[in-house]
C-alpha positions in Angstrom: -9.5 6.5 -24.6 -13.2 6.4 -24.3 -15.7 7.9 -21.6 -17.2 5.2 -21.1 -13.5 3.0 -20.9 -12.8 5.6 -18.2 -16.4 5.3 -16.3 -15.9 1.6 -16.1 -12.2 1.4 -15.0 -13.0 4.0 -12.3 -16.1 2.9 -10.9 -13.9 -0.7 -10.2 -11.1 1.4 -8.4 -13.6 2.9 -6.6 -15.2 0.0 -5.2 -12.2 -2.3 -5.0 -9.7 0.0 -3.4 -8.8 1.8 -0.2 -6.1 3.9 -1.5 -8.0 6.9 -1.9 -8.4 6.8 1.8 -4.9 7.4 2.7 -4.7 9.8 -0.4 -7.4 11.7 1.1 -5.3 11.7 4.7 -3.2 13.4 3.0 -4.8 16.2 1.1 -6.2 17.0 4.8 -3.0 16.9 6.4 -1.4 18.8 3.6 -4.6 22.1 3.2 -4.6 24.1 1.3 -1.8 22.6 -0.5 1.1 20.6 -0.3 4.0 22.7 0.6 7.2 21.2 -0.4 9.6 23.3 2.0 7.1 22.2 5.0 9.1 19.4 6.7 5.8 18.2 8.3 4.4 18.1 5.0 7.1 15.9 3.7 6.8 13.2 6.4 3.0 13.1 5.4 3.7 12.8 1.4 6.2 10.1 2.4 4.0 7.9 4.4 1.4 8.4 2.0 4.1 7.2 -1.1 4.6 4.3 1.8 0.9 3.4 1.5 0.9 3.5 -2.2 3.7 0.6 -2.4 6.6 3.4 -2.5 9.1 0.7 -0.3 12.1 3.3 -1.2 11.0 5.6 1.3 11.9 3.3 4.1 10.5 4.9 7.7 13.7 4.9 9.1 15.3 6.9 6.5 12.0 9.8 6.6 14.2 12.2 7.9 16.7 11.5 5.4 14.0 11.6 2.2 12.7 15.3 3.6 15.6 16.8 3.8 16.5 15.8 0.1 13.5 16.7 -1.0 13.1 20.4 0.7 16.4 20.9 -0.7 15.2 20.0 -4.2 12.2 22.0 -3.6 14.2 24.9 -2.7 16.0 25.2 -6.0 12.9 24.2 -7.7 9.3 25.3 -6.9 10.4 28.5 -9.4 10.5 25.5 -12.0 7.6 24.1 -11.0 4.0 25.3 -13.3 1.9 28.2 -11.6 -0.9 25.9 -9.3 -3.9 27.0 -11.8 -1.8 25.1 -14.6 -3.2 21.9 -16.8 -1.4 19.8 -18.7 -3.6 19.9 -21.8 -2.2 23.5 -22.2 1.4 22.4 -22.4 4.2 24.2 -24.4 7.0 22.3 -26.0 9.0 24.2 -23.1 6.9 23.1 -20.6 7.2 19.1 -21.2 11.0 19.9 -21.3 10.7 21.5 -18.0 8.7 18.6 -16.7 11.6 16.3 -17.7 14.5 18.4 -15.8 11.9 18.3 -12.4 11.4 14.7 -12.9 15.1 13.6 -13.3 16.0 15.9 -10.5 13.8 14.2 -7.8 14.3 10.4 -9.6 18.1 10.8 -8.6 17.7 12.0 -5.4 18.5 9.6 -2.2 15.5 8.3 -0.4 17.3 5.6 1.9 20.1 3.1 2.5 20.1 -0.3 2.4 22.4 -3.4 3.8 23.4 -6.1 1.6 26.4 -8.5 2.3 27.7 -6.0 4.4 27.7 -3.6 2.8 25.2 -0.1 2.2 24.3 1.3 -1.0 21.4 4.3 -1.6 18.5 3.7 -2.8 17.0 6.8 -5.1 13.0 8.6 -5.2 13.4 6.2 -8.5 10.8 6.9 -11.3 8.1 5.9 -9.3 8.6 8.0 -6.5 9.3 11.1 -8.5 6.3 11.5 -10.9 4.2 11.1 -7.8 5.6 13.6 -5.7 5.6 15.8 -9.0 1.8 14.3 -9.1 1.0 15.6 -5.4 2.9 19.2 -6.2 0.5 19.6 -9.5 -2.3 17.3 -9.7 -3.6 19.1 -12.7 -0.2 18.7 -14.6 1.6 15.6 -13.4 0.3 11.8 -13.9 1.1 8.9 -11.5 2.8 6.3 -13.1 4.5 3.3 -11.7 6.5 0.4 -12.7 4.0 -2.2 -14.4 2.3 0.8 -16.3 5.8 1.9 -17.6 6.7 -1.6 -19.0 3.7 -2.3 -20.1 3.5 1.0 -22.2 7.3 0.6 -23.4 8.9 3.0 -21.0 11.6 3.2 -18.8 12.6 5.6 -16.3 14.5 7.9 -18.3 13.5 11.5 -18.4 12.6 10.9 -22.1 10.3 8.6 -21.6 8.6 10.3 -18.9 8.0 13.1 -21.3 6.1 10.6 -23.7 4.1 9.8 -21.2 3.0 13.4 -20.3 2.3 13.5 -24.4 0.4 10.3 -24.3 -1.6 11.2 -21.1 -2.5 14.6 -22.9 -3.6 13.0 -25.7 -5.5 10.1 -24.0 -7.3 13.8 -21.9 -7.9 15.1 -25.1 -10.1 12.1 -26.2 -11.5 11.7 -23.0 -13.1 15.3 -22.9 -14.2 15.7 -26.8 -15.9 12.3 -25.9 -17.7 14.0 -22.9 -18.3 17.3 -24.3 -20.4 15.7 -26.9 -22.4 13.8 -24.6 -22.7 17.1 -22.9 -20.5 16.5 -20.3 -18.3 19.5 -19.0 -14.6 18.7 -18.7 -14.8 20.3 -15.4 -17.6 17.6 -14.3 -16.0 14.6 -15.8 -14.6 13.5 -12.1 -18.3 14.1 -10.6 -19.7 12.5 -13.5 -18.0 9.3 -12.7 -18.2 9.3 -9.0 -14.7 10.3 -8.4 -15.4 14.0 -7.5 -11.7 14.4 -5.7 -9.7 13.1 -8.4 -7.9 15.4 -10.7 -8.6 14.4 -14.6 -4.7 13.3 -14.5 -6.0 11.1 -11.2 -8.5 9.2 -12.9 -6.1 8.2 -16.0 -3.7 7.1 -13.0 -7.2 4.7 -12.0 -7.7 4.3 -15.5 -4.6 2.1 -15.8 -3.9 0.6 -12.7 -7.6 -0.6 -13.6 -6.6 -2.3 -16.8 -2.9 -2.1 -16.9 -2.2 -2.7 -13.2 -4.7 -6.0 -12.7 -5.4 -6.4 -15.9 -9.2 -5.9 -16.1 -10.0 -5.0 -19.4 -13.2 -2.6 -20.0 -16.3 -4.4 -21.6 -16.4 -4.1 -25.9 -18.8 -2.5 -27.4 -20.4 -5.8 -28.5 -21.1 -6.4 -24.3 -22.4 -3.5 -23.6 -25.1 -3.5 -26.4 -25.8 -7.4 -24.9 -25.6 -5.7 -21.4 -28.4 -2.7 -22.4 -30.5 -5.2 -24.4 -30.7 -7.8 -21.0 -30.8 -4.9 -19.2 -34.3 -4.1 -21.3 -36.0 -7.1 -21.7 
């Protein structure tokens, strides 16, 4: 991935979305940081997930979904990476540890629904799980959801989530040698590009809901170099 792939994708979410709104409803409701044992803070993560097209977390069932999840969170949060963590300083232990979190909360029961009389659970699934993982860490954990995964050739098995976390790093890794050598701090990257409160991991989550998502491809080479020479003349 480019810098300037990345600039353009983002600066189109930014203008053509609300979502960080509610995202940023819940980073308020949730200061200093989201607490996954807080059952207040649960019900605000799940009608955020709600807002971000997360239909398994059905509002009737909110109750239900918290007191999975503070259950998982009590036999977890030792799992979970220390807050100052990245995931460009992953260990091979670490994306194996990412997996076991991941599969834990995809499998966990977010509701019930009714179908020809009868009632089946529905689970966090793979969507639901790498964002929660994504509000617990935001330095470590990417977004993904269900068009990104087929798109990329993944599924929602803990495998493939790994793969993901590899590909993200690398795409990370490109991102920032790219900035660095435009002078460009990995720390500024987000200001840079006029996301300031996203996380790095936040703006490869824009990045492909940008071009994966709906499809809106950045510009070639070729159109920029017609864009700056129009631009000039």
């Amino acid at each position: 991935m480019r810098l300037f792939e990345l600039a353009y994708a983002c600066r189109i979410y930014g203008e053509f979305t609300d979502f960080d709104a509610d995202y940023r409803s819940f980073l308020d409701e949730t200061k200093p940081a989201f607490d996954v044992l807080d059952y207040r803070h649960c019900k605000a993560l799940l009608e955020w997930l709600n807002s971000w097209g997360c239909r398994q977390f059905a509002l009737e069932f909110h109750d239900l979904a918290s007191e999975h999840l503070i259950t998982w969170g009590k036999k977890n949060l030792i799992r979970l990476p220390p807050t100052e963590s990245s995931l460009l300083t992953f260990a091979d232990a670490d994306f194996v540890n990412a997996g076991v979190l991941y599969a834990g909360l995809r499998d966990l029961q977010a509701s019930v629904r009714q179908r020809g009389g009868h009632s089946y659970p529905i689970t966090f699934g793979p969507t639901g799980a790498a964002k929660i993982l994504f509000a617990l860490r935001s330095q470590v954990f990417p977004p993904w959801d269900i068009r990104i995964r087929e798109h990329l050739g993944y599924n929602g098995s803990q495998e493939c989530y790994i793969e993901y976390l590899q590909r993200v790093r690398r795409e990370l890794q490109e991102v920032i040698a790219d900035a660095e050598a435009h002078g460009i701090a990995r720390t500024d990257i987000p200001g840079t590009l006029g996301r300031p409160f996203s996380s790095l991991l936040k703006l490869v989550d824009e990045y492909n809901w940008v071009t994966i998502t709906k499809d809106c491809k950045p510009p070639s080479l070729e159109d920029l170099n017609d864009w700056w020479r129009w631009a000039r003349s």
